[in-house]
N, C-alpha and C positions, 0 to 999 in steps of 0.2 A: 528444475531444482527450485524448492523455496526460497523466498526471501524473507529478512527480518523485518515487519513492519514494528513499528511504536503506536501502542496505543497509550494516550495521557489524557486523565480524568480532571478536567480544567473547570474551575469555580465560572460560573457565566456571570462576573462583573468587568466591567472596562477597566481595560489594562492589563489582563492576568494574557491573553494570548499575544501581545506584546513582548512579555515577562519573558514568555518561552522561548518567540520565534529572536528576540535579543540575545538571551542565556547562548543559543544557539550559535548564531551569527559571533558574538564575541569568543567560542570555543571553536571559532571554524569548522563547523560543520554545517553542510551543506542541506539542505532541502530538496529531496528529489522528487516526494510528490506531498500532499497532504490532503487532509477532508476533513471535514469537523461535521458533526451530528450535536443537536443541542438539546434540550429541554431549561424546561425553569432553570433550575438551579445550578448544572452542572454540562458540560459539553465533553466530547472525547471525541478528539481528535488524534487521528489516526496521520501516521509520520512514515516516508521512505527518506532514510539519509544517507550521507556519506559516509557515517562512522554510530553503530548502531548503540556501543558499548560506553563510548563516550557522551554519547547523548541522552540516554539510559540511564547513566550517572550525575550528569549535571542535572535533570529534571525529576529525577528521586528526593532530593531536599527538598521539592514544595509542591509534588506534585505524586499520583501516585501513577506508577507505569509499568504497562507489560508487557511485554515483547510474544509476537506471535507471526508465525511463518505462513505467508499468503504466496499468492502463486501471481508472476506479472506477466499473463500472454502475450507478446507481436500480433496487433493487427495494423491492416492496411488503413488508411485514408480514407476508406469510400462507403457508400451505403451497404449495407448486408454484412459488413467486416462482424461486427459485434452478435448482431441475429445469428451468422453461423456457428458460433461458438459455443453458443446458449444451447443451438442446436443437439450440437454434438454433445455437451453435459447431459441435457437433458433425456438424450437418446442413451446414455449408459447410464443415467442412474445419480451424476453429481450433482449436490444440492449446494448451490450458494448462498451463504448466508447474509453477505453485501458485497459492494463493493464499487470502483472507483476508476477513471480513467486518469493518463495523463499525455504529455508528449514530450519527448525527448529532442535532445539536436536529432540535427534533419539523419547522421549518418545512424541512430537508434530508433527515431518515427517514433508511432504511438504503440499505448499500453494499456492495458485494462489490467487493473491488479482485482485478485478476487479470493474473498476467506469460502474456503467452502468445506464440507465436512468431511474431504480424504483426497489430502492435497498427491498421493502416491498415483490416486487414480486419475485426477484431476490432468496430471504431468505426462499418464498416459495416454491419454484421449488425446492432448495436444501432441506429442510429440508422432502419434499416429496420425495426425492430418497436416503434420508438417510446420505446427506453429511453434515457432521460438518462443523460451522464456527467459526473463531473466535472471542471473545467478548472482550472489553477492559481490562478488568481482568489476558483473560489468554496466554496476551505476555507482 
């Protein structure tokens, strides 16, 4: 099943990713993974939270955001974890477009979140070699 990530189109001067990860923290919502990409002028940062719709809302007044459903694999700890999974996209046909790792408490482990261009098929490939994702529920 997808999840809801936050993409936020952020002014690249000092201060502004403060602004948001503040806005945040003061509306109790949590951060469950993040990434920023920059250039000159502007950075977009991409967001996994605890509360997608309220976070959504408080960074729409200064910021612009869009919500977009990525997929966040279960792999293990060890070398080859990530190579095999690329594998297996690779071998049906899924194209990824980016993407990002994180780690969870120890009882959730690690994660690779990934936008790729048919997240149905994506869900399938994993869920035929047995790799858990995760659902809006359980982050």
């Amino acid at each position: 099943m997808a999840i809801n990530q936050l993409s936020v189109f952020v002014e690249n001067k000092p201060g502004k990713l403060l602004d948001i990860v503040k806005a945040l923290a003061d509306a109790n919502v949590n951060i469950r993974a993040m990434s920023i990409a920059d250039t000159k002028d502007f950075g977009i940062l991409r967001l996994i939270v605890s509360d997608t719709d309220k976070a959504k809302e408080i960074l729409s007044s200064d910021c612009v955001v869009t919500v977009t459903p990525v997929i966040a694999a279960e792999m293990s700890d060890k070398a080859g974890s990530l190579a095999s999974i690329l594998e297996d996209f690779a071998f049906e046909g899924v194209n990824i477009e980016y993407m990002y790792a994180f780690t969870a408490s120890t009882e959730l482990g690690a994660y690779v979140v990934l936008r790729v261009d048919d997240n149905d098929a994506a869900e399938r490939v994993l869920k035929s070699k047995g790799i858990a994702v995760l659902d809006g529920v359980s982050i």
